[in-house]
PALO-161040 format. One record per residue (C-alpha): chain; x, y, z. Coordinates in pm, whole numbers. Example, Ala and Ser with C-alpha at 12.3 -4.5 7.8 and 13.67 -1.06 7.14 Angstrom:
REM residues 2
A,1230,-450,780 .
A,1367,-106,714 .
//
This chain:
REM residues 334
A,-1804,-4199,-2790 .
A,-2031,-4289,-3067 .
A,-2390,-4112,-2999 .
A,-2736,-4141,-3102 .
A,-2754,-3874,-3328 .
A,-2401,-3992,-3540 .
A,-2573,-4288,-3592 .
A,-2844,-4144,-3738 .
A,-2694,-3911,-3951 .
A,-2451,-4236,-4096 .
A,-2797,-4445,-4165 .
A,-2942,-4136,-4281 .
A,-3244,-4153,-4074 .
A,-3382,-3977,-3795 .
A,-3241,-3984,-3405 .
A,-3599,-4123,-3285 .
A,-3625,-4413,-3556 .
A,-3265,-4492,-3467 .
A,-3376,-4506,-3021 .
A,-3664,-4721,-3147 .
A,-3498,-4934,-3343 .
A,-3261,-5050,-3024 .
A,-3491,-5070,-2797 .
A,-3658,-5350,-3057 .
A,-3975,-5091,-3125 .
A,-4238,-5284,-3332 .
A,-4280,-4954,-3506 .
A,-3967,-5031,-3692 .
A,-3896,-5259,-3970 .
A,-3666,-5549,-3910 .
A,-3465,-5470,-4193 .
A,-3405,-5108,-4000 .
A,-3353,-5295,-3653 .
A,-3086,-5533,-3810 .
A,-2924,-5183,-3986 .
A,-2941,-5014,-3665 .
A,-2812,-5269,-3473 .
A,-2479,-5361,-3716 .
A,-2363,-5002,-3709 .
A,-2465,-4950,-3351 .
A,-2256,-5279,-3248 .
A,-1932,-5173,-3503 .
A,-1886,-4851,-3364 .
A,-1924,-4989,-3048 .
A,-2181,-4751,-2919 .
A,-2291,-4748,-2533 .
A,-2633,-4651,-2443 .
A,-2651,-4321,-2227 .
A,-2788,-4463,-1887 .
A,-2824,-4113,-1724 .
A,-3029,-3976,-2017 .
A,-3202,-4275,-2007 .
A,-3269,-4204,-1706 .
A,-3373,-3876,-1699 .
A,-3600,-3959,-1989 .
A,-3794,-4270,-1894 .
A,-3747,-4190,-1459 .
A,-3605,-4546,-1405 .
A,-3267,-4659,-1307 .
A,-3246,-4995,-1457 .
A,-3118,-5120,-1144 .
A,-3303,-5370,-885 .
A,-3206,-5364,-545 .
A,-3137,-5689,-383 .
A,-3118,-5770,-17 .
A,-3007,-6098,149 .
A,-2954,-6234,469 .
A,-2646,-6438,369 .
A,-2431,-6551,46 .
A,-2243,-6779,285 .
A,-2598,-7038,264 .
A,-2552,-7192,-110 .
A,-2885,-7157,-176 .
A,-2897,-6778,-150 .
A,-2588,-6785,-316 .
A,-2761,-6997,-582 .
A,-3092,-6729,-612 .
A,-2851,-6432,-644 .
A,-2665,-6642,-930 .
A,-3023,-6690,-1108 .
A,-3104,-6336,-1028 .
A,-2786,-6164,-1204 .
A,-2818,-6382,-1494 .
A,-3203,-6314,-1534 .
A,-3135,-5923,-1472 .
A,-2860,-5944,-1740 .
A,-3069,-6092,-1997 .
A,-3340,-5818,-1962 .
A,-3080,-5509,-1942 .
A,-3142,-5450,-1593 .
A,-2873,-5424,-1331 .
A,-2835,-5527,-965 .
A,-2694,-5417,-664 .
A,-2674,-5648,-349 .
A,-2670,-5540,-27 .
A,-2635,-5821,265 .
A,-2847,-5767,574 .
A,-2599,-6061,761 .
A,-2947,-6113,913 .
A,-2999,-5819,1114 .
A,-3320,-5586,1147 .
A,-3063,-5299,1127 .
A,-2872,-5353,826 .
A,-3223,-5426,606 .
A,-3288,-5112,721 .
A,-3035,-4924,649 .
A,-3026,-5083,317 .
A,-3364,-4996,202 .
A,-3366,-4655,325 .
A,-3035,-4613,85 .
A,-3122,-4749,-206 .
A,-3507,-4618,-197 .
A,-3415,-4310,-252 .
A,-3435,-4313,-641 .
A,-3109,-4523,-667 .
A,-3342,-4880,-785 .
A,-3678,-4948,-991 .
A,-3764,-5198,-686 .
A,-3663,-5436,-456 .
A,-3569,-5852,-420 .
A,-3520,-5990,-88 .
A,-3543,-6223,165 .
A,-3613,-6120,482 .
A,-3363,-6144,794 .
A,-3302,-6371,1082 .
A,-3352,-6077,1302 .
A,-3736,-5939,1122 .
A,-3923,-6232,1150 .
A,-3825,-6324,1502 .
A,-3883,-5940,1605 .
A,-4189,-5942,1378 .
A,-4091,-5603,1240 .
A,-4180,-5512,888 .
A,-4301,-5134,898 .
A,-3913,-5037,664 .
A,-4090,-5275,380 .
A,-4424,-5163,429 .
A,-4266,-4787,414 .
A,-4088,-4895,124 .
A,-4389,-4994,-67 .
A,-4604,-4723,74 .
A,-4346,-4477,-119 .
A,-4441,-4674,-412 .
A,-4103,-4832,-512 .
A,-4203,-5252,-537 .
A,-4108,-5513,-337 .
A,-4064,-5856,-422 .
A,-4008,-6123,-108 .
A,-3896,-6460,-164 .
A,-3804,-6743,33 .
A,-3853,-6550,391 .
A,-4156,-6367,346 .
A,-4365,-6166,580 .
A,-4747,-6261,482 .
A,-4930,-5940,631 .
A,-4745,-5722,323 .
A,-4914,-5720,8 .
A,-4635,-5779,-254 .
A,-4532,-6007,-538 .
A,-4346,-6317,-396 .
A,-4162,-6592,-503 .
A,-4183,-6930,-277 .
A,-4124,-7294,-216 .
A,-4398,-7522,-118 .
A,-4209,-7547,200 .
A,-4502,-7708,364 .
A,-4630,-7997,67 .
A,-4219,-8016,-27 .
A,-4157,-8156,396 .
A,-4464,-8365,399 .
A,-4415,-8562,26 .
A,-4076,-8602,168 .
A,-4150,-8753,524 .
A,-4446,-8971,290 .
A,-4206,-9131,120 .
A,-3965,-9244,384 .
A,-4276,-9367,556 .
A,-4441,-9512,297 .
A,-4168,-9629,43 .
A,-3881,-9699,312 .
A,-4118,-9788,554 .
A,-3949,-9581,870 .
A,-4089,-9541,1162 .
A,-3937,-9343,1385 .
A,-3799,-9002,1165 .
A,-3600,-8746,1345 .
A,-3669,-8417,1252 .
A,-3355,-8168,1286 .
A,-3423,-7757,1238 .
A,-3167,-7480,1287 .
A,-3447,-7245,1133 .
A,-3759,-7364,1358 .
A,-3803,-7001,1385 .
A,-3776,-6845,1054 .
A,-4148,-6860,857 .
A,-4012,-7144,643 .
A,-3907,-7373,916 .
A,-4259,-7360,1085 .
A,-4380,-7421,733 .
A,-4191,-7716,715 .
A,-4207,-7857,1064 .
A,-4633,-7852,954 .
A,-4515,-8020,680 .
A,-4346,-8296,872 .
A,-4588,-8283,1159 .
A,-4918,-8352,927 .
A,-4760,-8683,749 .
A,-4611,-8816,1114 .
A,-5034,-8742,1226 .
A,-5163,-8887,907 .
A,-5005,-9247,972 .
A,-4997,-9273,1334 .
A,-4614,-9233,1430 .
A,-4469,-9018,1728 .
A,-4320,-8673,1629 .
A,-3961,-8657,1677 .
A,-3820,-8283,1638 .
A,-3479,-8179,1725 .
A,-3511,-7781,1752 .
A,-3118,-7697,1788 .
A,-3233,-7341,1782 .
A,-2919,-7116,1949 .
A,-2699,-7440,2045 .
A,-2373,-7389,1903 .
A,-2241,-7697,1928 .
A,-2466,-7881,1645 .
A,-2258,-8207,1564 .
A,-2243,-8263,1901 .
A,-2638,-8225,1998 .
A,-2705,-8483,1661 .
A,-2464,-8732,1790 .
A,-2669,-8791,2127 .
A,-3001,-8752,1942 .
A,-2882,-9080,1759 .
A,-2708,-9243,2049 .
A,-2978,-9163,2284 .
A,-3219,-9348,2082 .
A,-3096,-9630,1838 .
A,-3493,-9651,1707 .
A,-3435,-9365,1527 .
A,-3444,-9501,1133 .
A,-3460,-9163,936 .
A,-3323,-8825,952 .
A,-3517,-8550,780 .
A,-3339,-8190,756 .
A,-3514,-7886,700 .
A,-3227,-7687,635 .
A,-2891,-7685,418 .
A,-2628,-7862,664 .
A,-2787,-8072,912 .
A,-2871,-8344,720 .
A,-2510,-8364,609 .
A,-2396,-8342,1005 .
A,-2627,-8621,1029 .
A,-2500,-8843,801 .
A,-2161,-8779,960 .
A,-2264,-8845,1290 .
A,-2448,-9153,1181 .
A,-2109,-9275,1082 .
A,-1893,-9225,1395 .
A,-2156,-9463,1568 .
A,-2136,-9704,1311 .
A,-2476,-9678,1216 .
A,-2521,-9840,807 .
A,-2680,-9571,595 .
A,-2877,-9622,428 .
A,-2987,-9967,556 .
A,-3014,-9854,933 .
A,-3087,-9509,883 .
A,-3209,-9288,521 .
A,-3088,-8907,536 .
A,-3315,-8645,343 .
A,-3173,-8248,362 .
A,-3253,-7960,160 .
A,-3019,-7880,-55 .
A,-2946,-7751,-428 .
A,-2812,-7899,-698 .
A,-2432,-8026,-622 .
A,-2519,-8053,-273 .
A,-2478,-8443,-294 .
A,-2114,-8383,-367 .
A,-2044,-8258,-19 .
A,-2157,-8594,172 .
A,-2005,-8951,160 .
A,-2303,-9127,97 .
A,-2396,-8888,-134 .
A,-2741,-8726,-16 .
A,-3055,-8703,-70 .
A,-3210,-8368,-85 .
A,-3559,-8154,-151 .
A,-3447,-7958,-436 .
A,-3513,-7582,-379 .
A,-3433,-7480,-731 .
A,-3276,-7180,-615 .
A,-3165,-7070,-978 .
A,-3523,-7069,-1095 .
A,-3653,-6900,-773 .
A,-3390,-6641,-863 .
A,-3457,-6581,-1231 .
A,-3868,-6603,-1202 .
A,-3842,-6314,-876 .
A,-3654,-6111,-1168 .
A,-3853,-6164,-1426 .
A,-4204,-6088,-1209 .
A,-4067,-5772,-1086 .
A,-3970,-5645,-1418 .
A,-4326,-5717,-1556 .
A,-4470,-5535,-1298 .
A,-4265,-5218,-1328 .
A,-4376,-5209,-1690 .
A,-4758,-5271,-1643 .
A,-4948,-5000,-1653 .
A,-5166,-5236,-1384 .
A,-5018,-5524,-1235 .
A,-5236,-5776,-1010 .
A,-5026,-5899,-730 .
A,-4894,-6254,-719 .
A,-4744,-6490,-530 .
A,-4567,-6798,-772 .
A,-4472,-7107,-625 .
A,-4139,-7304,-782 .
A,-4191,-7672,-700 .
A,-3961,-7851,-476 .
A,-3826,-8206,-612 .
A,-3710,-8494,-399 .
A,-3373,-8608,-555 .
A,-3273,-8957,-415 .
A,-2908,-8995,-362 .
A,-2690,-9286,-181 .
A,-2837,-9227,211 .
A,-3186,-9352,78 .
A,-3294,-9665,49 .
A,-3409,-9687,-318 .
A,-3149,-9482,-485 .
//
């Protein structure tokens, strides 16, 4: 294996100009980068990580933590993370908490322990309805940084990266109000407990108060059967004219359900979900979502925690990626 001080002694310069020179230095010429960098990439030479290391007392590595990769849009994040981590030489390992107090846990206690520069994650199922955070705040207290996205817990002071979950639900129910001219929207939530679905039940709540119509929220909470709890929502009550779904799959249930009682969409009834970008290709008429931007949310929560391991100070922040309503074939204008 090609080493530091080989290539040196074939460019006839010295082992430090040689370390500077990969790691882009501006101390070093260009012409000595590009040098550097030919000889470096034709011997195929391999950085030492461990004496990296050793020398510079970080890993490289961020520690990410999510609740789920079976939801596409934490799929999507952790896609946007490992392609934003790859571009700035750091690498990641992902630990799923399948939504449980105990396994986020267990996976910051192992990976705090010098094996990560910091952590990405999204807090579980299990946290936020608990309301336990003292592992993160223990975390951070040993000085290792945490950056929350998505699920966040607002009593910790850390970086995080969010959605207007809030402004995203009410622009949304706005415009079937005000451009479709609905009426009576049903609101359906299988995360009415999770930080975001409050957020977004506001959201919806503040529009419905703003031009006089009757809330309509379908909190399906722990019911397991869902398609069957949507169907006599929308039986029950042939008024209802819109569907607005605050999460990744119930808007799509809805538009199914819709169907099997012959309801016209999207003359008799408009369908807004969340979604990401090819979620309109799971849904026959295609659907309209709130883009989450999941790819971005993944790459900027990479690139804010890598700024703030290298600042010698770094002011805390909390970024928010806009949302954007995407019209598809289950609303009226598309």
């Amino acid at each position: 294996m090609t080493t530091l001080k080989e290539l040196a002694k074939l460019l006839n310069i010295s082992v430090s100009t040689v370390s500077k020179a990969l790691n882009d230095s501006h101390e070093i010429s260009e012409n000595t980068k590009r040098r550097v960098n030919e000889l470096a990439a034709k011997l195929n030479y391999k950085p030492n990580r461990i004496a990296q290391q050793l020398k510079t007392n970080q890993t490289k590595t961020i520690g990410v933590i999510l609740p789920t990769v079976t939801n596409p849009f934490f799929a999507e994040v952790l896609h946007g993370i490992e392609t934003k981590a790859t571009d700035l030489d750091y690498d990641i390992i992902v630990c799923l908490s399948d939504e449980t107090l105990l396994k986020e846990r267990r996976s910051l206690e192992l990976l705090s322990n010098g094996s990560v520069d910091g952590f990405i994650m999204a807090v579980a199922r299990e946290s936020q309805l608990e309301e336990y955070s003292e592992h993160i705040q223990s975390v951070i207290d040993s000085r290792v940084p945490v950056l929350m996205f998505d699920r966040v817990v607002n009593e910790i002071e850390c970086d995080k990266v969010v959605v207007d979950d809030f402004q995203s639900v009410y622009e949304a129910t706005e415009y079937l109000i005000k451009q479709e001219g609905r009426k009576n929207i049903l609101l359906v939530s299988n995360i009415e407990e999770l930080s975001v679905g409050k957020l977004r039940i506001s959201g919806y709540e503040k529009s419905i108060a703003d031009n006089g119509l009757k809330s309509n929220v379908l909190k399906l909470g722990s019911i397991k059967n869902v398609e069957e709890a949507v169907y006599k929502c929308l039986e029950d009550d042939a008024s209802i004219d819109a569907v607005l779904s605050i999460d990744h799959i119930t808007g799509i249930i809805a538009i199914n359900m819709a169907k099997n009682l012959k309801r016209s969409i999207p003359e008799d009834l408009s369908v807004i979900g969340f979604g990401y970008e090819h979620t309109h290709l799971l849904s026959s008429p295609k659907i309209s979502i709130i883009h989450q931007k999941a790819h971005e949310i993944g790459a900027m929560s990479v690139k804010l925690l890598v700024d703030s391991l290298k600042a010698e100070e770094h002011q805390l922040q909390t970024i928010v990626v806009p949302s954007e309503l995407k019209l598809g074939e289950s609303s009226k204008s598309s």
